[in-house]
N, CA, C and O of each residue as an XYZ file, in Angstrom:
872
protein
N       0.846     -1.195      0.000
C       0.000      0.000      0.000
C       0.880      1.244      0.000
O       1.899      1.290      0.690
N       0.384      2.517     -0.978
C       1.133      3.436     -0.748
C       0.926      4.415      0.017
O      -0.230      4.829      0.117
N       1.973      5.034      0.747
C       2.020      6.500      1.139
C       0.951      6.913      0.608
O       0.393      6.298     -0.300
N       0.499      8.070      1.131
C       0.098      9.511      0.437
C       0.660     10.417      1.316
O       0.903     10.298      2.517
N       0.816     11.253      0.625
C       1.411     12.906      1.002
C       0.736     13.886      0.440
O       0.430     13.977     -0.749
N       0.372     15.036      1.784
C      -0.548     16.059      0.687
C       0.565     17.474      1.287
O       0.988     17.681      2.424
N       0.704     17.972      0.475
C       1.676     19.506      0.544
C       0.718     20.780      0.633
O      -0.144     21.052     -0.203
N       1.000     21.501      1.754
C       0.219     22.572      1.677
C       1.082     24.091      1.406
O       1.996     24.406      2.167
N       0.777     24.757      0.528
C       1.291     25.861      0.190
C       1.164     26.942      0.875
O       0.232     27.502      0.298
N       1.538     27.716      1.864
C       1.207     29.208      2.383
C       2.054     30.084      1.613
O       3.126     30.468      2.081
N       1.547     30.527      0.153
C       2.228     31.213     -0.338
C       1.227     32.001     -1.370
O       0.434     31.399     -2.093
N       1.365     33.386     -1.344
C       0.535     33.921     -2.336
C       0.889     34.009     -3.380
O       0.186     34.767     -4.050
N       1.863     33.482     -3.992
C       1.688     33.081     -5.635
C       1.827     31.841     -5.383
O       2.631     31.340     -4.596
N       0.798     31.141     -6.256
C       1.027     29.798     -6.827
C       2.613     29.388     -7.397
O       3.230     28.533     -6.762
N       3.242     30.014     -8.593
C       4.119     29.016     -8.998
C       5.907     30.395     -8.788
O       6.850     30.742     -9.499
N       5.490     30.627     -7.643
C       6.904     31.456     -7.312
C       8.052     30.661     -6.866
O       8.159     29.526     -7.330
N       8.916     31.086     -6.041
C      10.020     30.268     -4.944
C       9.447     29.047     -4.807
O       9.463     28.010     -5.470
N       8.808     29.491     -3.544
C       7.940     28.199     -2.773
C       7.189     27.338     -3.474
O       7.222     26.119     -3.309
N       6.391     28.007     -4.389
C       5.575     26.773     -5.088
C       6.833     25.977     -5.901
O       6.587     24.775     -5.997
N       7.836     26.287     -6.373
C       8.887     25.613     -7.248
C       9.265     24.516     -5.837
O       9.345     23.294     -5.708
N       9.364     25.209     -5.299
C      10.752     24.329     -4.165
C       9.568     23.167     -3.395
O       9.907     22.031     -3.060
N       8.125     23.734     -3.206
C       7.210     22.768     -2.954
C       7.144     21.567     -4.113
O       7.491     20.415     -3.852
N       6.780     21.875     -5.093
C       6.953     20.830     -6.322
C       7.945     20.017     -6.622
O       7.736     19.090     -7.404
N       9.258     20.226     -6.028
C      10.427     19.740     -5.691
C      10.582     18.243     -4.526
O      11.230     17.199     -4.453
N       9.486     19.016     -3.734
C       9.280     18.015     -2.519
C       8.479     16.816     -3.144
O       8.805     15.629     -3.138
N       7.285     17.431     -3.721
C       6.486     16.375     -4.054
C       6.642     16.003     -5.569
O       5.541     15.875     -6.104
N       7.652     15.805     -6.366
C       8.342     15.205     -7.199
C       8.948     13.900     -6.780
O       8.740     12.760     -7.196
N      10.053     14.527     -5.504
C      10.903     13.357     -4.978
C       9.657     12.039     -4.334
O       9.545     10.823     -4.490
N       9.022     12.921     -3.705
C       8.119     11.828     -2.780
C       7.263     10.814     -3.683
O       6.915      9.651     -3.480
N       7.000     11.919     -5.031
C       6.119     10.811     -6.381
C       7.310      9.686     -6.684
O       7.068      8.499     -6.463
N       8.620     10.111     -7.206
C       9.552      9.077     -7.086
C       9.506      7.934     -6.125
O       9.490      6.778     -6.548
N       9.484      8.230     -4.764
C       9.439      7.645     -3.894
C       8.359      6.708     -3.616
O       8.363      6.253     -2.472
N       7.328      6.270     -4.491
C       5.929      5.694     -4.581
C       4.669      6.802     -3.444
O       3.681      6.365     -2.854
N       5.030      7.845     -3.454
C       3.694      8.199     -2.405
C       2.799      8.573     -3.134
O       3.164      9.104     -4.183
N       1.432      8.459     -2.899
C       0.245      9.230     -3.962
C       0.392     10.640     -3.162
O       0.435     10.712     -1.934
N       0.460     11.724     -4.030
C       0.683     13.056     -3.757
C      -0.595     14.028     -4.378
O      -1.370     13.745     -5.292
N      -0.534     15.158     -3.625
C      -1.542     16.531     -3.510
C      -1.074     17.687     -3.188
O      -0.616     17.750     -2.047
N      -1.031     18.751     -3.899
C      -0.393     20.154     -3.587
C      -1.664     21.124     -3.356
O      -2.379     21.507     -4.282
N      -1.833     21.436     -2.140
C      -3.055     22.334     -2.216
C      -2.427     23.973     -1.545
O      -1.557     24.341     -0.756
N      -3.247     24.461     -2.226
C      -2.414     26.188     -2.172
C      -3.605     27.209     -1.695
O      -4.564     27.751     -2.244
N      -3.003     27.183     -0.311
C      -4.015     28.166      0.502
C      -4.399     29.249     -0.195
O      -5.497     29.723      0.099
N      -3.688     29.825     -1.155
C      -3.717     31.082     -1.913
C      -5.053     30.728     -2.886
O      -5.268     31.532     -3.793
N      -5.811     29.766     -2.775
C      -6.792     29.432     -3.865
C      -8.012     29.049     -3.096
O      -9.036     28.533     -3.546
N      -7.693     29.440     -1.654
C      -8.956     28.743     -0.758
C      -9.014     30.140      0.121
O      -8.216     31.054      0.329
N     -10.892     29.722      0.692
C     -10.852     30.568      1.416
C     -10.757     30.030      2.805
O     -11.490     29.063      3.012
N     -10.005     30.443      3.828
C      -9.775     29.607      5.202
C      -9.575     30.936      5.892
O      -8.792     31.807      5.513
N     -10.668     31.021      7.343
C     -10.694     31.962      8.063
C     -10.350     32.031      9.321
O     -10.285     31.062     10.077
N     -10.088     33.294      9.635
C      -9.214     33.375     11.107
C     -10.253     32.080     12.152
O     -11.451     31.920     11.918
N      -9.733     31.528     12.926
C     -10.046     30.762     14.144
C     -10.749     31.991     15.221
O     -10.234     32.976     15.751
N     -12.175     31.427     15.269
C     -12.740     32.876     16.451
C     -13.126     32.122     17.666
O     -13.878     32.678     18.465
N     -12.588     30.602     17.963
C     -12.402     30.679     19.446
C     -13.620     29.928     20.058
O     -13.876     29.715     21.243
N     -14.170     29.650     19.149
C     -15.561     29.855     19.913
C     -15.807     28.171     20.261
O     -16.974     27.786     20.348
N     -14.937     27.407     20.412
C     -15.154     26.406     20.764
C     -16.377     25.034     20.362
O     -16.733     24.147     21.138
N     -16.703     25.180     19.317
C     -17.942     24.493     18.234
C     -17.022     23.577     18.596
O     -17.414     22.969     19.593
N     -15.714     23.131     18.124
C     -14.768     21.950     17.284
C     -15.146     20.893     19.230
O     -15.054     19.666     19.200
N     -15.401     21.381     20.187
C     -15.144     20.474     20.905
C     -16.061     19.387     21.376
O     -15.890     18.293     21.913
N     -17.247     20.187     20.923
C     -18.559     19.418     21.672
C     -19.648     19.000     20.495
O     -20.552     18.166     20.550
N     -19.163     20.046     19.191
C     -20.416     19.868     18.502
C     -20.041     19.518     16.866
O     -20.647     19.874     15.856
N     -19.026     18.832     16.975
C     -18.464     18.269     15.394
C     -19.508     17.537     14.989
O     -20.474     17.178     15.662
N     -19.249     17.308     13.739
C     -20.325     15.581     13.178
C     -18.983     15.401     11.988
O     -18.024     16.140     11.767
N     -19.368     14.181     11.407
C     -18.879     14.296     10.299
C     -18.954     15.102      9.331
O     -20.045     15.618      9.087
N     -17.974     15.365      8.654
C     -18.526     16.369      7.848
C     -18.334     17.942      7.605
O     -18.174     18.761      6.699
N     -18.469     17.823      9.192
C     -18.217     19.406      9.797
C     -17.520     19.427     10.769
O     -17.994     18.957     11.803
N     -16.304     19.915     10.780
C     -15.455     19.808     11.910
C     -15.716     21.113     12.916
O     -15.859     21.013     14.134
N     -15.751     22.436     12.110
C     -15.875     23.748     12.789
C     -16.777     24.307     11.893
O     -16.936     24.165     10.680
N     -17.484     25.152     12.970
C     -18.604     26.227     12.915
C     -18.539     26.890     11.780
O     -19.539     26.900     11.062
N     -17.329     27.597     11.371
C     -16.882     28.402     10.308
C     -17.402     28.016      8.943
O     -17.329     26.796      8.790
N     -17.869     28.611      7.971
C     -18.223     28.040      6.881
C     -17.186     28.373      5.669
O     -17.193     29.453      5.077
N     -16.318     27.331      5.386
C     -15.169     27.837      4.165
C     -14.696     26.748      3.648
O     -15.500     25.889      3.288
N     -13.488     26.562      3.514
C     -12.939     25.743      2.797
C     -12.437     24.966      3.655
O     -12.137     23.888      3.143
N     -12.184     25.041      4.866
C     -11.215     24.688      5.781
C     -11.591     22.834      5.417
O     -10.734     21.990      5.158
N     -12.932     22.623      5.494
C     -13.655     21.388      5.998
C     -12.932     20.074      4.859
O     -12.459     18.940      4.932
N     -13.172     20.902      4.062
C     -12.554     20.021      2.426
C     -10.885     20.053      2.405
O     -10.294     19.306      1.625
N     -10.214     20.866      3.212
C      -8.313     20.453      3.713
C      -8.773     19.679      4.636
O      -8.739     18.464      4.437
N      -9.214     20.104      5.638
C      -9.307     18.500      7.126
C      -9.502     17.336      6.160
O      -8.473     16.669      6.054
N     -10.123     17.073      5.714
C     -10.279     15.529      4.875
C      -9.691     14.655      3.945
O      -9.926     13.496      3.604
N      -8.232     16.157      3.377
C      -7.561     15.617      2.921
C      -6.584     15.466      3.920
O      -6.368     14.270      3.725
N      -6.138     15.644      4.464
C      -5.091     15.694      5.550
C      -5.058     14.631      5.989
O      -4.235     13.760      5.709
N      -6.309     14.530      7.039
C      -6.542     12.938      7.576
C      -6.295     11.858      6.717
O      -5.826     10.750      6.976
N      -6.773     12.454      5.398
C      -6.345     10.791      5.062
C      -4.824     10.536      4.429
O      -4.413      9.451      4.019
N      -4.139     11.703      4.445
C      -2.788     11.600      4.095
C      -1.992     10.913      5.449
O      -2.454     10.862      6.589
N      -0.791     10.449      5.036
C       0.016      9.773      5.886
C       1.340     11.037      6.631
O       1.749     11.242      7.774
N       1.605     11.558      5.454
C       2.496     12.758      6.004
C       1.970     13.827      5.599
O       1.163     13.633      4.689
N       2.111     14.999      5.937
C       1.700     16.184      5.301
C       2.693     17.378      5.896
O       2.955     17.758      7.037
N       3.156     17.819      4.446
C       3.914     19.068      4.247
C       3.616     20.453      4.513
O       2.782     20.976      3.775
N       4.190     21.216      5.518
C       3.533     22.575      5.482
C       4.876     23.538      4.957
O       6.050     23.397      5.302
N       4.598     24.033      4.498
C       5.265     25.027      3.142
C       5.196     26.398      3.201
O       4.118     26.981      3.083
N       6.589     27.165      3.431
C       5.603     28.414      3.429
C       6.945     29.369      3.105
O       8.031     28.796      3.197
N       6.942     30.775      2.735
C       8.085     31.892      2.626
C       8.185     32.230      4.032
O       7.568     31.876      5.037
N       9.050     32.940      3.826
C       9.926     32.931      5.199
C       9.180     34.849      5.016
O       9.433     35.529      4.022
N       8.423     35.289      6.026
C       7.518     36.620      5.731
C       7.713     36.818      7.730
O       7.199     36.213      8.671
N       8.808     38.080      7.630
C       9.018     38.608      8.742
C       9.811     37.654     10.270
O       9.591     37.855     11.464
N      10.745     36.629      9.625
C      11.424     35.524     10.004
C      10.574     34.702     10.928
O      10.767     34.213     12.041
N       9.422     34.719      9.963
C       8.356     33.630     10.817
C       7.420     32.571      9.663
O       7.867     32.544      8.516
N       6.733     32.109      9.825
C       5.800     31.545      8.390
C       4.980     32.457      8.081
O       4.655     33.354      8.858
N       4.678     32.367      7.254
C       3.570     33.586      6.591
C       1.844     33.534      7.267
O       1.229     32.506      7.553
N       1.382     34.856      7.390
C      -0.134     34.766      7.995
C      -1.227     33.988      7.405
O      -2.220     33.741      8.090
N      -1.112     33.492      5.940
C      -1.542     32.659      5.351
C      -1.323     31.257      6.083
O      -2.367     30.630      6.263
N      -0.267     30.716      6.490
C      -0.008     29.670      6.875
C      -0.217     30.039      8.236
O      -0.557     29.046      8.879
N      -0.172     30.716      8.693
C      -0.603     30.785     10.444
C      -2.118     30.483     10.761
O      -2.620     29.652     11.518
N      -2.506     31.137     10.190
C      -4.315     31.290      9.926
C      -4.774     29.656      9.732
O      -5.547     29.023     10.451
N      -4.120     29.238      8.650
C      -4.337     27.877      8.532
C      -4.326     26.979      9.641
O      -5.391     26.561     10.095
N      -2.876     26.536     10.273
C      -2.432     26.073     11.645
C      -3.526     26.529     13.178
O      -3.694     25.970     14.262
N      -3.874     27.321     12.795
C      -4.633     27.939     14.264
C      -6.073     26.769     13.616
O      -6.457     25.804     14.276
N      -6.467     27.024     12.707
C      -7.832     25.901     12.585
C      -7.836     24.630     12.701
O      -8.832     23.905     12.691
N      -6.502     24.251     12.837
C      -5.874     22.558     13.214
C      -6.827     22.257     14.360
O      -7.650     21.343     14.405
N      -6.485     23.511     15.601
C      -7.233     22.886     16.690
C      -8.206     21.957     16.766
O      -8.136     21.167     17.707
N      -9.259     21.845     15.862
C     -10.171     21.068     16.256
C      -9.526     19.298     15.761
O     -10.303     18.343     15.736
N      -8.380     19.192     15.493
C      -7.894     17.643     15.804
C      -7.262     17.750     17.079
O      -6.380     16.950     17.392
N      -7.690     18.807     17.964
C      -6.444     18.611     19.328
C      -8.065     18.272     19.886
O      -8.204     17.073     20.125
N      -9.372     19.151     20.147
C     -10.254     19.032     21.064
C     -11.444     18.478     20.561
O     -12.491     18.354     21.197
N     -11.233     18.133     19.341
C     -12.960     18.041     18.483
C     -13.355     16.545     19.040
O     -12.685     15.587     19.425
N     -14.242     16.705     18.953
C     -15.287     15.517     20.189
C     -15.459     14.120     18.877
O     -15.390     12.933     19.194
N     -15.700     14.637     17.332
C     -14.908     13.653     16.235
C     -13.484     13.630     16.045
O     -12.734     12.712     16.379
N     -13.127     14.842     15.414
C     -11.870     14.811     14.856
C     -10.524     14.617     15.816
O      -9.369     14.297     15.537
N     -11.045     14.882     16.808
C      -9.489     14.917     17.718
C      -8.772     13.757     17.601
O      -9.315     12.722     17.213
N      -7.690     13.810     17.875
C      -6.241     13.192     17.339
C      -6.322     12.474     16.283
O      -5.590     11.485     16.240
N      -6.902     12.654     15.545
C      -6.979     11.889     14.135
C      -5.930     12.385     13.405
O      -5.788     11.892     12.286
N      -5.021     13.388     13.814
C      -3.423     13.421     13.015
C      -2.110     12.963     14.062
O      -0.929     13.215     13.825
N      -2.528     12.373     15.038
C      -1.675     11.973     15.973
C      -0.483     10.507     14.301
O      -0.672      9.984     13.203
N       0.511     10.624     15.321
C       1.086     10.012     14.551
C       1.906     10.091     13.178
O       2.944      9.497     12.886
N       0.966     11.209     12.232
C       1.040     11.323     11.026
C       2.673     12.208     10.891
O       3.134     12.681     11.929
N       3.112     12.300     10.148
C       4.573     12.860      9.655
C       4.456     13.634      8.993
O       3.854     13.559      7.922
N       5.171     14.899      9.586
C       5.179     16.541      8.939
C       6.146     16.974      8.852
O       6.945     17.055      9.784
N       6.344     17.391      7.652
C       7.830     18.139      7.233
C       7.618     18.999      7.072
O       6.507     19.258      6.608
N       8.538     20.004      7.348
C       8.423     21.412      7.277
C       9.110     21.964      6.148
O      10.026     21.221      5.796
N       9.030     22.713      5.646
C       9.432     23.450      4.211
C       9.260     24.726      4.301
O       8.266     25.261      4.792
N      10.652     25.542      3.618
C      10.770     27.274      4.010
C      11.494     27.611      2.757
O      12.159     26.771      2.151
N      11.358     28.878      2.361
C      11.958     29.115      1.365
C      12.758     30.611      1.739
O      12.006     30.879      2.676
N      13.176     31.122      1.727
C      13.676     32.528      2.607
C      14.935     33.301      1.558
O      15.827     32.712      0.948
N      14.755     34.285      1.580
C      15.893     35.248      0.780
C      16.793     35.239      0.981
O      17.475     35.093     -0.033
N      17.507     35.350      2.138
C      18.494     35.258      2.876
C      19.047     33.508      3.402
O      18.287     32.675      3.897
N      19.941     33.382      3.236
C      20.688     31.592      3.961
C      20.139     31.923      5.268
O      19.362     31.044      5.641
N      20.300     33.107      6.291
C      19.662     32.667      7.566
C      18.675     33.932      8.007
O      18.741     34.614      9.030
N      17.984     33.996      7.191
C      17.267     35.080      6.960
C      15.475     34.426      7.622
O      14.296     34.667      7.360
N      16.080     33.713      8.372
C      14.199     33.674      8.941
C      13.504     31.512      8.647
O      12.334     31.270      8.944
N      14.320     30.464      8.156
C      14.070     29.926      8.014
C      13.836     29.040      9.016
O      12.711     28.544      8.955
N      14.494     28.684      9.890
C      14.681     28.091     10.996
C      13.493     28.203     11.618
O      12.707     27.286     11.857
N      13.317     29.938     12.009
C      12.039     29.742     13.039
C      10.866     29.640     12.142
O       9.809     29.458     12.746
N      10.794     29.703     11.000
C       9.645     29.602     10.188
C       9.390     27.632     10.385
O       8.371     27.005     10.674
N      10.396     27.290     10.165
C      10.130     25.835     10.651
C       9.615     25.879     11.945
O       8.429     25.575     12.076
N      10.218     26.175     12.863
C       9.996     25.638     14.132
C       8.220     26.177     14.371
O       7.479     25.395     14.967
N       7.735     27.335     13.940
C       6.524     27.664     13.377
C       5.632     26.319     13.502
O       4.916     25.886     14.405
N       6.018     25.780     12.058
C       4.928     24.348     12.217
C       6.194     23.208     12.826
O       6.582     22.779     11.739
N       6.639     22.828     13.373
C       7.223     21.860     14.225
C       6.548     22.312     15.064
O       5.483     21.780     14.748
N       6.231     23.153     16.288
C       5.209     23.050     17.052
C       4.013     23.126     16.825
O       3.107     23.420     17.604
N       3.953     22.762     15.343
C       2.088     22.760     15.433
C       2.044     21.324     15.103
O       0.982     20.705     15.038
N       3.495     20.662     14.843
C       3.190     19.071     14.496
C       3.284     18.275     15.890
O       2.675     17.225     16.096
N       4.234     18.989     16.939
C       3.989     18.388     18.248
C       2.853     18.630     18.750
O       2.197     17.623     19.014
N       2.184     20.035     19.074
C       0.731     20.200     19.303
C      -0.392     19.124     19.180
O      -1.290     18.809     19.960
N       0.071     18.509     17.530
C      -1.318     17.965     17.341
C      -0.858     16.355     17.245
O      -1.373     15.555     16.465
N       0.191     16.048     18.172
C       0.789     14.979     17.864
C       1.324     13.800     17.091
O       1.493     12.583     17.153
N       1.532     15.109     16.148
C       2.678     14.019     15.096
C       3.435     14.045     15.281
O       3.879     14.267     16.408
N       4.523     13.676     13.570
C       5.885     13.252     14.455
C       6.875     14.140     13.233
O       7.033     13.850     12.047
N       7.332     15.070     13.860
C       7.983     15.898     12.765
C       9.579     15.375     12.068
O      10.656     15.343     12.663
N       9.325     15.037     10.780
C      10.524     14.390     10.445
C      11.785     15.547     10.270
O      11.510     16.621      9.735
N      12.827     15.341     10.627
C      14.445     16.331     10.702
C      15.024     15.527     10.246
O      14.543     14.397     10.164
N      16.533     15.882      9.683
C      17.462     15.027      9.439
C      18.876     16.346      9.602
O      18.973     17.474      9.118
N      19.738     15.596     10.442
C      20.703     16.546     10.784
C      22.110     16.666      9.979
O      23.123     17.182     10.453
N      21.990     16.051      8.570
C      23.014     16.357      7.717
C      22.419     16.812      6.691
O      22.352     16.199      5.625
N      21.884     18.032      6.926
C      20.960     19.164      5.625
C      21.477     19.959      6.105
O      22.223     19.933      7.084
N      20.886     21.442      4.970
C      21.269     22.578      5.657
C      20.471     23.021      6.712
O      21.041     24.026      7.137
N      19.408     22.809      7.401
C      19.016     22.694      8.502
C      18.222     21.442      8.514
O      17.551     20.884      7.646
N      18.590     21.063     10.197
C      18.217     19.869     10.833
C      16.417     19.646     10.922
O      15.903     18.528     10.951
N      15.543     21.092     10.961
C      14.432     21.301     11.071
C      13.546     21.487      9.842
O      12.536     22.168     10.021
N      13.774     20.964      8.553
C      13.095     21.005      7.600
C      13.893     21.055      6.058
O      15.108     20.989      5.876
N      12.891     21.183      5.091
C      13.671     21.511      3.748
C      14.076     22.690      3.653
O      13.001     23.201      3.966
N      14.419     23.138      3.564
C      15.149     24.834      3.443
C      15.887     25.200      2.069
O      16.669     24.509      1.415
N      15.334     26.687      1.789
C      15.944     26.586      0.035
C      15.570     28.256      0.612
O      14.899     28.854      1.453
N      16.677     28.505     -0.673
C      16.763     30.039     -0.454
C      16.537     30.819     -2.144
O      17.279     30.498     -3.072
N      15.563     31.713     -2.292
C      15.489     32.468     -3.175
C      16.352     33.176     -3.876
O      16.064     33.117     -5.071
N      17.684     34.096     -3.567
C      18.473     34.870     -3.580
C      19.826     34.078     -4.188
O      19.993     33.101     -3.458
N      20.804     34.109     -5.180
C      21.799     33.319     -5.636
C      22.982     32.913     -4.284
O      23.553     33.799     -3.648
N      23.104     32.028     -4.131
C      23.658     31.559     -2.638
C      23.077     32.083     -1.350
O      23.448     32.121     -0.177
N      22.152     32.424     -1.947
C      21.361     33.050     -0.390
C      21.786     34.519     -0.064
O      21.107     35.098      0.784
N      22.896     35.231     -0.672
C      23.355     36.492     -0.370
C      22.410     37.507     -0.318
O      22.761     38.608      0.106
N      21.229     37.310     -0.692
C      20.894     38.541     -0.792
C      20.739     39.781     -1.687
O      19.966     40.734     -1.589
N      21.543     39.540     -2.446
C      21.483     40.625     -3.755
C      20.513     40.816     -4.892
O      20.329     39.797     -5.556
N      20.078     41.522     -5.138
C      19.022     41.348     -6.305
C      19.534     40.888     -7.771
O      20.485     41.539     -8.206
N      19.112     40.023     -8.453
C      19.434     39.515     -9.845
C      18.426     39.609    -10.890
O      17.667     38.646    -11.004
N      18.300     40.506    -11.598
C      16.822     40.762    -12.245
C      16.879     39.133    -13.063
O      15.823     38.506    -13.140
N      18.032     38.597    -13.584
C      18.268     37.291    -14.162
C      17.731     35.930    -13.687
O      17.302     34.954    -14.302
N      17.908     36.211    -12.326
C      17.285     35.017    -11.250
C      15.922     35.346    -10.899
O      15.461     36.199    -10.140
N      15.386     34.465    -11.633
C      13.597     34.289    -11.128
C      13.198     33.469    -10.497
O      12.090     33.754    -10.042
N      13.621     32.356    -10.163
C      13.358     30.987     -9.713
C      15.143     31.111     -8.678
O      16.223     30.689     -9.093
N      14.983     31.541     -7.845
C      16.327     31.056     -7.191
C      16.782     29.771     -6.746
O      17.939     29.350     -6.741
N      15.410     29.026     -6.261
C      15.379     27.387     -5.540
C      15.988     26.637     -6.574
O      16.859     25.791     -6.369
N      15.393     27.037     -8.032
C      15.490     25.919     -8.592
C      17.258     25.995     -8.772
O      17.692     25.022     -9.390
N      18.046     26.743     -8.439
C      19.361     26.821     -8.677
C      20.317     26.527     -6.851
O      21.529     26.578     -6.642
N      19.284     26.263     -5.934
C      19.757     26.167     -4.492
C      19.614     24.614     -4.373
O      18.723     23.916     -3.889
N      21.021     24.259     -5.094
C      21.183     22.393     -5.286
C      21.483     21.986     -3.323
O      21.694     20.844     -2.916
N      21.437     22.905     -2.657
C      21.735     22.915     -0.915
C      20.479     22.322     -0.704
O      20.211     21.189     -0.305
N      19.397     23.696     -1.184
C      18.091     23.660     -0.867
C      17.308     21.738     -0.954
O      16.859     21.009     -0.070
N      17.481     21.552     -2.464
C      16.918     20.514     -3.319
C      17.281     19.309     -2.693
O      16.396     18.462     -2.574
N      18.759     18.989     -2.137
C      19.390     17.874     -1.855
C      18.384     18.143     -0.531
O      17.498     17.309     -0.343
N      18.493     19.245      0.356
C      17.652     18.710      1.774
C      15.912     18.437      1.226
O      15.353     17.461      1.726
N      15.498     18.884      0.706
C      14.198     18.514      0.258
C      13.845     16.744     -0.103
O      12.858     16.080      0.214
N      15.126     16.330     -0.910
C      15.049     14.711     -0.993
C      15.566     14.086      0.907
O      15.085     13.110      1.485
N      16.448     14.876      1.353
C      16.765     14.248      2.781
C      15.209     14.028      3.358
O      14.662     12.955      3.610
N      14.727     15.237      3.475
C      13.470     14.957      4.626
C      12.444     14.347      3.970
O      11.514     13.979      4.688
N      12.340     14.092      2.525
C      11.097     12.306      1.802
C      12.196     11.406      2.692
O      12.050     10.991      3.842
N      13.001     11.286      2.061
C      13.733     10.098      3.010
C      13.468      9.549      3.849
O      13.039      8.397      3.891
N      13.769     10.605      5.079
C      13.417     10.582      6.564
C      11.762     10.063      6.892
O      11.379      9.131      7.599
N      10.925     11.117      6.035
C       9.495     10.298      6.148
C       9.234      9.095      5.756
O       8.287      8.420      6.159
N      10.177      8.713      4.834
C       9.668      6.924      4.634
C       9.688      6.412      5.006
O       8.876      5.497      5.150
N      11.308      6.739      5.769
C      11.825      5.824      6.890
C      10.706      5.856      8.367
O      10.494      4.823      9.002
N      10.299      6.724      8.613
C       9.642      7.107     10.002
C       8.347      6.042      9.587
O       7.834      5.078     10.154
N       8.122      6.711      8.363
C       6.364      5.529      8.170
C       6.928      4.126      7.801
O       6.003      3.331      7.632
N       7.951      3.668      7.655
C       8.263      2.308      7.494
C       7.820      1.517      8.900
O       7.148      0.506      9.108
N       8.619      2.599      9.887
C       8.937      2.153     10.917
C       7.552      1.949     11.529
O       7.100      0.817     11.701
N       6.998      2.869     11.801
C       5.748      2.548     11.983
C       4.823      1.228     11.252
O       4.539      0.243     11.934
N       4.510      1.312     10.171
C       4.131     -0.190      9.473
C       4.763     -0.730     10.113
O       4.148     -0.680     11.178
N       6.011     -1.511     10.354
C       6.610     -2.414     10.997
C       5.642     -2.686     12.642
O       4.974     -3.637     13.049
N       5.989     -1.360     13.226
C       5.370     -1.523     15.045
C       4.630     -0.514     15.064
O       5.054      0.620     15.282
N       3.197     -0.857     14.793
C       2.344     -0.010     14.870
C       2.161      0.570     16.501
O       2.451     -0.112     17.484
N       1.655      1.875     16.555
C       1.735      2.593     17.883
C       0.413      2.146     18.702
O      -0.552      2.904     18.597
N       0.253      0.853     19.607
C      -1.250      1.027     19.920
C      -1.631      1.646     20.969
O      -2.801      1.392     21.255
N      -0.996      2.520     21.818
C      -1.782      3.154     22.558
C      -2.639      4.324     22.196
O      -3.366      4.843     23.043
């Protein structure tokens, strides 16, 4: 049986940096036998989280939260993915409000009276794309690494990349920084970036192997 992997985009262009360096991810992982999905927040509507606690007492199928948007139709792909990618530009050395907004509506797999922990387990890689080599990527990972411990998955790292906390690729020609009206696609030339992008499929295969092998039953 295969994998699936679904990639989520927090990026307001579809096919910029991030969407390149996302397509990158889920290239390797199609190599890798996973059935794959790229969905791009920039094409959905998903609204701020207002708190109001619906997700805990009053889910059904179907409907996870109160909110009426798109959110309901990502929960369903998610769940049924095995790993899932969160993706995003590196916007004020954090993940972008697009991708924050998103993450805050997770909650209802932490408290929902259906949905809760129904992503326990599952494997999340983190993915950043940033102008700068250390221009904000790191904590943009660590961003969703605590939203993959939060909701108890299992965030895949590998500590011989250019960072230990995700795929990381930089826009800018070696990451310097300089403007290149020539360079439009910087990722696709950040062979740093690309090689960690195949490290962390890796790492997830390995993590979901392991699992198939000794399933978690508590």
């Amino acid at each position: 049986m295969a994998y699936r992997m679904v990639g989520i985009s927090g990026s307001p262009i579809v096919k910029g940096n991030l969407g390149t360096f996302l397509d990158s991810i889920m290239d390797t992982a199609s190599v890798r036998g996973f059935e794959t999905e790229t969905v791009y927040l920039q094409k959905m509507l998903v609204r701020n989280c207002t708190h109001c606690n619906y997700c805990i007492s009053r889910q059904k199928d179907g409907k996870y939260c109160s909110l009426d948007d798109d959110a309901q139709a990502l929960y369903e792909k998610i769940e049924q993915a095995d790993a899932i990618v969160l993706a995003s530009p590196v916007y004020f050395m954090r993940t972008s409000g697009m991708m924050a907004t998103f993450i805050d509506r997770l909650r209802v797999f932490i408290f929902g009276n259906v949905a809760g922990g129904r992503l326990r387990n599952k494997v999340g890689i983190s993915a950043a794309v940033s102008w700068l080599r250390h221009g904000g990527i790191e904590t943009t990972h660590l961003s969703h690494i605590l939203a993959f411990i939060t909701l108890d998955m299992i965030p895949a790292t590998v500590h011989s990349s250019v960072s230990p906390l995700g795929a990381s690729s930089v826009s800018s020609r070696h990451g310097e920084g300089e403007f290149d009206p020539s360079v439009r696609l910087g990722t696709r030339d950040d062979q740093a970036g690309l090689l960690s992008a195949e490290a962390l499929v890796g790492r997830a295969v390995e993590l979901l192997d392991l699992m198939r092998k000794a399933p978690v039953t508590s």
